[in-house]
VEXBA-129770 format. One line per field, with one value per residue (C-alpha): residue number from 1; x, y negated, z. Coordinates in pm, 1 decimal. Layout:
BEGIN
seq (NUM	...) $
x (X	...) $
y (Y	...) $
z (Z	...) $
% end
This chain:
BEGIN
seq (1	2	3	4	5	6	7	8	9	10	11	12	13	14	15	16	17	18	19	20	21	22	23	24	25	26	27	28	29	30	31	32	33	34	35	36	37	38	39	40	41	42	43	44	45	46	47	48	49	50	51	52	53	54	55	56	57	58	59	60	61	62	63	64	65	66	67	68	69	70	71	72	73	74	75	76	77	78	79	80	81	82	83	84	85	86	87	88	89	90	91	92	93	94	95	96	97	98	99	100	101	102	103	104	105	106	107	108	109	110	111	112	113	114	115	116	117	118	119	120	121	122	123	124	125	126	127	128	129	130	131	132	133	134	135	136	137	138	139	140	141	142	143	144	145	146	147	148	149	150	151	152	153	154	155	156	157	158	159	160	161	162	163	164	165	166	167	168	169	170	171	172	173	174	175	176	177	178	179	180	181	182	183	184	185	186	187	188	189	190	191	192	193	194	195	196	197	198	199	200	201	202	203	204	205	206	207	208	209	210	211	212	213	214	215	216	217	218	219	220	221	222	223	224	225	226	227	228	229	230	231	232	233	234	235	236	237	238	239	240	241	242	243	244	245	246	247	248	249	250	251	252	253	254	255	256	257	258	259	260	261	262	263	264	265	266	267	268	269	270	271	272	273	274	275	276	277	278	279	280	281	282	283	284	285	286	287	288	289	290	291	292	293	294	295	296	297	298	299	300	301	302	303	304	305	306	307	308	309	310	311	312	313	314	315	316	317	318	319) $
x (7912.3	8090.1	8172.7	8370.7	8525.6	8636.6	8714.9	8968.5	9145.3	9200.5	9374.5	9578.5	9700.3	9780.8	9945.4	10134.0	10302.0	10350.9	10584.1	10762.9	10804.9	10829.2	11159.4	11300.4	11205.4	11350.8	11732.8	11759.2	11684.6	11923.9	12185.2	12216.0	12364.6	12615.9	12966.1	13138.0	13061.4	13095.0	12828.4	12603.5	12621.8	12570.0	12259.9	12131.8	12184.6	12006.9	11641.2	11713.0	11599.2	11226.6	11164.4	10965.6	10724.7	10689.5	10607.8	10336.8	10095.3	10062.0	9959.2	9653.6	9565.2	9519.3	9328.5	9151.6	9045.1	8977.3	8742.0	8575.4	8540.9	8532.0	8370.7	8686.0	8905.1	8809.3	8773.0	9137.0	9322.3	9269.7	9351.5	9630.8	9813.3	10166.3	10271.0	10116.3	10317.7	10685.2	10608.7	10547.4	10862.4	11090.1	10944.0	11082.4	11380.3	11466.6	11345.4	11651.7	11885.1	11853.5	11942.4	12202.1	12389.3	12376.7	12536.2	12738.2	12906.5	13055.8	12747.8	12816.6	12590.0	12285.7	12360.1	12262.3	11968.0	11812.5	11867.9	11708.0	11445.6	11369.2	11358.8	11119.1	10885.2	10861.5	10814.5	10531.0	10365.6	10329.4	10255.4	9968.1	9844.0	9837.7	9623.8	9333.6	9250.5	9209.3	9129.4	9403.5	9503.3	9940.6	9948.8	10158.7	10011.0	10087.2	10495.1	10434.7	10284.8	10558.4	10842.5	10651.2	10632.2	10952.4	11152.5	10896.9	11004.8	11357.7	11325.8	11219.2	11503.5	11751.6	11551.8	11600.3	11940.9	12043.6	11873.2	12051.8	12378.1	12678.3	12957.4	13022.8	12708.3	12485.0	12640.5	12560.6	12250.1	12149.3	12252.6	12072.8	11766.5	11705.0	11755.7	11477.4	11239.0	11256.1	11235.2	10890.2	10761.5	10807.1	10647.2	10352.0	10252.4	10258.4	10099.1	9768.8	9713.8	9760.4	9495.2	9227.4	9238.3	9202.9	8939.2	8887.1	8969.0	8960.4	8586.4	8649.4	8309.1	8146.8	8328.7	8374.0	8557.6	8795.7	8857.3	8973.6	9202.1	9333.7	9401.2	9591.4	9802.9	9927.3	10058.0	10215.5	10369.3	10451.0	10624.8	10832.5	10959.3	11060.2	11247.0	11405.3	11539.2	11651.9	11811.5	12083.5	12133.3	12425.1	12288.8	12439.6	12170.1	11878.9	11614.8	11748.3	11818.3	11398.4	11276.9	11358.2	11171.1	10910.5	10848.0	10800.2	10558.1	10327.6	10318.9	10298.4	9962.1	9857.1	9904.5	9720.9	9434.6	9404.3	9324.1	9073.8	8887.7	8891.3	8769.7	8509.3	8269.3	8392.5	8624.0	8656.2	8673.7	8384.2	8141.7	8196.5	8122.0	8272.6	7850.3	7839.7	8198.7	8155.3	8057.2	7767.7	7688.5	7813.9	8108.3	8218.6	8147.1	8366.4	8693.2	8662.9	8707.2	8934.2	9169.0	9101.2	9112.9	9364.7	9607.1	9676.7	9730.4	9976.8	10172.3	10167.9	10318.7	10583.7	10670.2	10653.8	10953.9	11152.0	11246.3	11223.6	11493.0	11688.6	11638.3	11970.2	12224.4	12414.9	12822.2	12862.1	13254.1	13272.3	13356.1) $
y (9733.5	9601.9	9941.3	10010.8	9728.5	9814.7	10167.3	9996.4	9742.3	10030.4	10208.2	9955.7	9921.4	10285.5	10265.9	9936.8	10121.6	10446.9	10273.6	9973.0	10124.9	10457.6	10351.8	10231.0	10543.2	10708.7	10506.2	10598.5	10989.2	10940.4	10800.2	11158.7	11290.4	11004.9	11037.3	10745.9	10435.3	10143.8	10318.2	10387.7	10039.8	9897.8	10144.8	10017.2	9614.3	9702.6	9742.7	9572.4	9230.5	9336.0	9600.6	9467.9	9317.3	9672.2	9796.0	9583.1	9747.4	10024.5	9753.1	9656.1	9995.5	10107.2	9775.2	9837.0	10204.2	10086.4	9818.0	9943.4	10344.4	10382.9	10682.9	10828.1	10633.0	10792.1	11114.6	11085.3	10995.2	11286.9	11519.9	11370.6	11225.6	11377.4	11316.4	10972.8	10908.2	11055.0	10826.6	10544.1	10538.1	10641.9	10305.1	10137.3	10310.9	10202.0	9852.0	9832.7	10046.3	9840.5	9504.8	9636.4	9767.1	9455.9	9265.1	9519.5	9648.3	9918.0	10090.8	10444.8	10549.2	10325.8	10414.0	10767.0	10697.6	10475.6	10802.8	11031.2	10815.6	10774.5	11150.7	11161.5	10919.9	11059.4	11392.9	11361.7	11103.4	11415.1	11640.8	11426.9	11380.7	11741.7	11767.3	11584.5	11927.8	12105.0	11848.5	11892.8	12262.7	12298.4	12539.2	12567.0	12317.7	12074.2	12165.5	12113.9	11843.8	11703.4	11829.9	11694.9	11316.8	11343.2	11461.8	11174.5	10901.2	11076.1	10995.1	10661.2	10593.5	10709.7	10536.8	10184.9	10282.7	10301.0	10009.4	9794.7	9925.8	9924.7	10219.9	10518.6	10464.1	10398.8	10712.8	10942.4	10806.1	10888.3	11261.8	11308.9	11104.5	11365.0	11645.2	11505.0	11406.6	11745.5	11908.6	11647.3	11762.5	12122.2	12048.8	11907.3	12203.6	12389.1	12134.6	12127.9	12488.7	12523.7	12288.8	12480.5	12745.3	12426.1	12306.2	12034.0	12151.4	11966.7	11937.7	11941.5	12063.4	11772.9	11725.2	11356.0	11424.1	11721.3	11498.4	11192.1	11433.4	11532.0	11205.4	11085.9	11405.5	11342.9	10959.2	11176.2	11404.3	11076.4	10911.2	11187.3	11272.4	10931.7	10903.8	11195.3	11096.3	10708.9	10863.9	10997.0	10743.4	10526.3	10235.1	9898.5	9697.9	9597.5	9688.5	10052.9	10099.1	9954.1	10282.7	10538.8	10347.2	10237.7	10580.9	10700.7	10423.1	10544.9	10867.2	10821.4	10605.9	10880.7	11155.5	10930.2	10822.6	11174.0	11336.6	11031.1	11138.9	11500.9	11449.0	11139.9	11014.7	11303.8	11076.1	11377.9	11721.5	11898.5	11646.9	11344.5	11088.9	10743.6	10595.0	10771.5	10659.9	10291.3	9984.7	9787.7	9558.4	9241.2	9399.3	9455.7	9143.5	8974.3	9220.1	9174.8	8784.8	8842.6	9075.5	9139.0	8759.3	8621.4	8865.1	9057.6	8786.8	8680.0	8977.2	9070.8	8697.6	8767.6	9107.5	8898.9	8647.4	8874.3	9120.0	8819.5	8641.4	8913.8	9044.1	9196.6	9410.1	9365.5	9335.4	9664.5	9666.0	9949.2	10082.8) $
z (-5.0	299.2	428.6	77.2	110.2	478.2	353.6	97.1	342.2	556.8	244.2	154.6	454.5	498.5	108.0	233.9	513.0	383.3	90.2	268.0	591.6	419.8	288.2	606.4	764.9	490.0	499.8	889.9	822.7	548.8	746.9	892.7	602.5	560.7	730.0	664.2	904.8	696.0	429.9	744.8	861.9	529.7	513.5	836.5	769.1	423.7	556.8	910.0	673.7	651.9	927.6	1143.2	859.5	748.1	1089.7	1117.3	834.0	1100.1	1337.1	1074.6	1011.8	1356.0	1439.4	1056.5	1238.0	1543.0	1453.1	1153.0	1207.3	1575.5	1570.4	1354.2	1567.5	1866.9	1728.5	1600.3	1918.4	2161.3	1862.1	1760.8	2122.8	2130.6	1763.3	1776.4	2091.9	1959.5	1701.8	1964.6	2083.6	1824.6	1645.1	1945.4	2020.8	1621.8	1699.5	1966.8	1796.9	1436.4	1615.8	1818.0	1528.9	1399.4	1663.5	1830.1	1571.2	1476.7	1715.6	1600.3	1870.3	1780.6	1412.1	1544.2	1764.9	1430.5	1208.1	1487.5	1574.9	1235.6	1171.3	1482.7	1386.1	995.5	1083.2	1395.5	1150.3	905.0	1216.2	1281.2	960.8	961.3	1276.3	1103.1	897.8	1151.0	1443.8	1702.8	1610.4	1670.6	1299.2	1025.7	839.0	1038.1	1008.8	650.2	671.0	874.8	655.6	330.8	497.4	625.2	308.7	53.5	311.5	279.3	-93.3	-83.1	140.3	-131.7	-383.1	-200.0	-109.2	-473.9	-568.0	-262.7	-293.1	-521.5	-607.9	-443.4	-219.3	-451.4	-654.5	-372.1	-350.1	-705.0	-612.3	-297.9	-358.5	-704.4	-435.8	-199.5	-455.7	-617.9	-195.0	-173.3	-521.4	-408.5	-48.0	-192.0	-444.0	-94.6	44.8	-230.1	-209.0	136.6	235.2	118.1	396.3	663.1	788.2	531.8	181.8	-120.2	-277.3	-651.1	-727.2	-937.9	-1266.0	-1237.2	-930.7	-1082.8	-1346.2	-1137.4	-874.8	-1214.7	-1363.4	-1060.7	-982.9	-1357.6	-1260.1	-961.1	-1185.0	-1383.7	-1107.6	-978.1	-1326.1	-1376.1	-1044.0	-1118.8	-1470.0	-1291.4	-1012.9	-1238.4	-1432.6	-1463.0	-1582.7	-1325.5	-1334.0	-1113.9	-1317.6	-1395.5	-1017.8	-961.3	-1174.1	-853.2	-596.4	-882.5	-985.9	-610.8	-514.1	-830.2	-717.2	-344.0	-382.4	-670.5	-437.7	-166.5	-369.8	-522.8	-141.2	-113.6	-365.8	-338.4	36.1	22.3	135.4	469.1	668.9	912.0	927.9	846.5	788.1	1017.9	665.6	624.7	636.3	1025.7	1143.7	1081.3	1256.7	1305.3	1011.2	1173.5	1361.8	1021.5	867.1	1161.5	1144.6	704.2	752.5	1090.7	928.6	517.6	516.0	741.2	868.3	570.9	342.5	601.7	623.0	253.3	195.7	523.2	330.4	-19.3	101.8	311.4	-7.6	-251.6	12.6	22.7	-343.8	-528.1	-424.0	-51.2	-21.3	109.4	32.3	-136.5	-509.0) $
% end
C-alpha cells in the first residue's frame, strides 16, 4: 500500500512539472520564433511570475526518486549524466537570464539566452527520457524523444501565451501553437510505435491493460483535438483562451498515465520492478509524511496563489 502511494506522489510530481514548468519551457523556446522585442519581453515577464514555483516540482521528484526508489535512482543517474547536466545549467542560466530581463530591460541578449536555454533544457529532458529504454544507449530514440518533449512543451507555451496575452500576440499564438500541437501529435504516433523495438516496449498483453492504454490514448486524442479547434478560435474571453492549455494538460497526463500502465509494475528496463527499486518500509513511511505531507502541499498552495495572483490577461501594449 505505501509503495503505491509513493509510486503516485512521485507521478504527480512528474505530471506537476511536466505541465507548469512545461509551459514556461515552452514560452522561452517560443520566444525563438518571435521577432519583435516588446512581444518577446511581454512573453518573458508572462511566466517570470511563477517560475521558480514550477521549477521546484523537479526538486520533489528527484528527492521523491531519490528517497523512495534508490535502486532506480541510482540506476538512472550514470545512464542518463550529460542530458541531466545540459539540463542543469540551462535551468540556471534561465534562472539569471529571466530576472535580468526584467530589470535590465530591453535585455535582447538575455531574451536570447532564456529562449536557448529553454530549448536546451526541453530537448536533453526528452533525450534523457529517451535513455531510460534503452539504459544509457546515444540512439535515435532518444532524438525523438527529445524533439517530441521539446515541440509538447513548445505547445503548451503557445497555449499559455494565448491565454496571457491580448491582440496580435495572442493571434500569432493561436497560429503557431495549432502548428506545434499538430508537430507533438505527429511525434508521438512515432513515438508509440517506435518504442516497441527498445528495450522496454509497451506490455499490452492482459486485456484489462489494452483496454485502459486505450481508454487514455482516447482522452489524448480528446485533448489535442480540442486544443486544436480553441487555438483558432476567436472568441476574447478567458475562458475560450483556457480550452488550449486545458486540452493539452488532459492529454499530456493521458499520454503519461497511458506509458504507466502499459509498462507497470517494471520501473526499469527489462525487469528492474517498482516492489525491488523501493525503500525500506520505514524509510518510506518517513519521506510520505516528510514530503507527500508537508512539502507538496506547500508548493501546490505557492503554485495555487502565484497564477491565482496573477490570473487574467497582462498589458502587453499591443493590438
Amino acid at each position: 500500500m505505501i509503495t503505491s502511494l509513493w509510486l503516485l506522489e512521485v507521478l504527480v510530481c512528474l505530471l506537476m512539472y511536466a505541465v507548469l514548468d512545461g509551459y514556461d519551457l515552452g514560452v522561452g523556446v517560443a520566444t525563438l520564433f518571435e521577432r519583435d522585442s516588446g512581444r518577446r519581453r511581454h512573453m518573458v515577464e508572462s511566466v517570470a511570475v511563477g517560475w521558480d514555483g514550477n521549477e521546484t516540482w523537479l526538486v520533489l521528484l528527484v528527492v521523491a526518486l531519490w528517497a523512495g526508489f534508490p535502486l532506480a535512482f541510482g540506476t538512472i543517474l550514470p545512464h542518463a549524466y550529460l542530458p541531466l547536466i545540459v539540463v542543469l545549467f540551462s535551468l540556471i542560466v534561465r534562472g539569471v537570464s529571466i530576472e535580468m530581463v526584467s530589470q535590465a530591460p530591453p535585455g535582447r541578449r538575455w531574451t536570447t539566452a532564456f529562449g536557448v536555454a529553454s530549448l536546451l533544457a526541453s530537448f536533453a529532458q526528452g533525450f534523457a527520457l529517451g535513455t531510460l529504454t534503452s539504459l544509457g544507449a546515444m540512439s535515435w530514440f532518444c532524438v525523438l524523444s527529445g524533439l517530441t518533449v521539446t515541440a509538447a512543451y513548445t505547445a503548451l507555451g503557445y497555449a499559455y501565451t494565448k491565454q496571457k496575452s491580448s491582440g496580435s500576440l495572442r493571434r500569432s499564438a493561436g497560429r503557431r501553437g495549432r502548428v506545434s500541437t499538430a508537430i507533438t501529435a505527429g511525434l508521438l504516433v512515432v513515438v508509440l510505435f517506435a518504442i516497441n523495438a527498445t528495450a522496454a516496449p509497451l506490455n499490452l498483453h492482459s486485456p484489462a491493460r489494452a483496454f485502459a492504454f486505450a481508454v487514455l490514448l482516447v482522452f489524448a486524442v480528446a485533448g489535442v483535438a480540442t486544443s486544436l479547434v480553441t487555438f483558432a478560435s476567436e472568441r476574447r474571453s478567458s475562458a475560450a483562451d483556457t480550452l488550449p492549455i486545458g486540452g493539452l494538460i488532459v492529454a499530456t497526463v493521458s499520454v503519461v498515465l497511458a506509458f504507466v500502465v502499459a509498462r507497470y509494475p517494471v520501473f526499469l528496463p527489462p525487469n528492474l520492478t517498482v516492489d525491488a527499486a523501493v525503500s525500506p518500509h520505514s524509510t518510506m513511511v518517513f519521506v510520505l509524511i516528510g514530503i507527500g505531507l508537508l512539502n507538496m502541499p506547500l508548493v501546490l498552495a505557492y503554485n495555487v496563489f502565484a497564477h491565482r495572483a496573477f490570473r487574467g490577461k497582462l498589458d502587453g501594449g499591443d493590438s
